[in-house]
C-alpha positions, 0 to 999 in steps of 0.5 A: 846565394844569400850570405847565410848560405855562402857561409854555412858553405864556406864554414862546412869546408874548413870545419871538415878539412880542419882549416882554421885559416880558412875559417878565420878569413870568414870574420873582419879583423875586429868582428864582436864575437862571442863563441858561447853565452856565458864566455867573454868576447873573444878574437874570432879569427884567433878562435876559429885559428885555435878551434877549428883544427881540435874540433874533428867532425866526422859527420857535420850538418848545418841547416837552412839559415833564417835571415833578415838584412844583413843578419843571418842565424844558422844551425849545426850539428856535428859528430866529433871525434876528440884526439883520444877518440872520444866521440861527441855530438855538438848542436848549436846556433850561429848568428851573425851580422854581415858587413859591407865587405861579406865578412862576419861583423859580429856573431854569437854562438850558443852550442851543447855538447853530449857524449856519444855521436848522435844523428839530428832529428829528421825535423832538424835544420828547417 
């Protein structure tokens, strides 16, 4: 199994059981990460601690990872329900450096969120 794939795997279980920890333990302890475009870099472990329990998906996708070396970029997409029950749809990109180890060396997001769940396109994820 390729190392986009293995965490595409990986991420889907601790995003669906809300497991931060297990998220966490994807990235290397000093991983350059940017969790959105315009955000400054970020402790991605800290991050994932913090925003994988408060992002409850009741449907989660991610899509066939585009990969070359040891960079690898993954689509997702999610149906999220907020602590009030506010639902809302999120579609992004992750893209990632692998290191020696297996863990994430860098990775970047770019996402959106929309009101409302809304199921991908057929098309999406290839």
């Amino acid at each position: 199994m390729s190392a986009g794939r293995r965490w595409a795997k990986a991420y889907e279980r601790a995003w669906r059981s809300g497991d931060g920890d297990a998220a966490a333990a994807l990235y290397a302890e000093d991983c350059v990460f940017r969790s959105h475009p315009f955000r400054a870099l970020e402790d991605a472990r800290a991050y994932m601690r913090r925003v994988v329990p408060e992002a409850e998906a009741s449907e989660v996708w991610f899509g066939q990872p585009v990969e070359d070396g040891d960079v690898a970029a993954v689509e997702y997409w999610a149906l999220l329900v907020d602590a009030d029950g506010t639902e809302s749809t999120i579609a992004g990109l992750h893209r990632m450096r692998f290191g020696a180890d297996g863990l994430i060396a860098e990775a970047r997001d770019y996402w959106h969120v929309e009101p409302g769940h809304r199921p991908p396109p057929p098309e999406w994820g290839r």
